[in-house]
N, C-alpha and C positions, 0 to 999 in steps of 0.2 A: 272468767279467766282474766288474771292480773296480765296486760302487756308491757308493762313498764314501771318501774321502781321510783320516777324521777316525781319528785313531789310527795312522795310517802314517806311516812313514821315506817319503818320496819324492826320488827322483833323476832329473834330468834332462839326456838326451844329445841332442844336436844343436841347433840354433838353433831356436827358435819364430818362424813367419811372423807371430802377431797382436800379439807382446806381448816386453817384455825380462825377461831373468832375473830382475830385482830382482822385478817384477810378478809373474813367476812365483811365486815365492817367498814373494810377499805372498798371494798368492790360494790358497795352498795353504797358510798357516797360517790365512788366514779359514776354510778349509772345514776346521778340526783337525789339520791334519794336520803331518808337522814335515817342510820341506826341509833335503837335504843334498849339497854339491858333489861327493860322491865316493862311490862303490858299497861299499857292504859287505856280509858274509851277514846283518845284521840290518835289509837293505833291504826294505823290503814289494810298494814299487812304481817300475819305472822307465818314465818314461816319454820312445817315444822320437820325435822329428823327424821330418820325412820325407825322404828318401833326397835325397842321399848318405850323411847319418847315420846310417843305418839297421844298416848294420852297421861298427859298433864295439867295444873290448875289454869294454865296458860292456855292451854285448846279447851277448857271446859267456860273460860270467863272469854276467849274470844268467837263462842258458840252460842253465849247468853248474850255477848253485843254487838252478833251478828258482823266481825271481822273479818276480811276473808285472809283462809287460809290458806297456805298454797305448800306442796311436798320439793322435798329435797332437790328431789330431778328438776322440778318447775325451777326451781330459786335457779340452780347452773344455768338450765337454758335463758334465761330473762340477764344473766352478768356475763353469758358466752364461754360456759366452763364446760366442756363433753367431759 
């Protein structure tokens, strides 16, 4: 279980139901951490949507390099979004 953002590559696949990418992006450099639009192996964490997003080439290549992944609800709780 990821407890904090601060010092992580974060990636994000699928649409967010609370909030926009930019926001995204903004709340995850407030908690340290650095977003980026595209997966790489120097990814720490992706995090992903909920289905139909769920599976993507992004959950399939961050599953082959053992990434972790973390869900919607996880990403709010870890930026402090109910």
């Amino acid at each position: 279980m990821i407890k904090t953002l601060n010092n992580m590559d974060v990636v994000i696949t699928g649409t967010l139901a609370k909030m926009t990418r930019a926001r995204a992006f903004e709340a995850i450099r407030m908690e340290g951490g650095r977003p980026h639009k595209k997966i790489t192996g120097n990814t720490d964490v992706l995090v992903c949507a909920i289905p139909p997003h769920w599976v993507t080439e992004k959950v399939a290549f961050a599953e082959q390099k053992k990434i972790n992944t973390i869900t919607e609800k996880e990403f709010y709780f870890l930026i402090g979004v109910k």
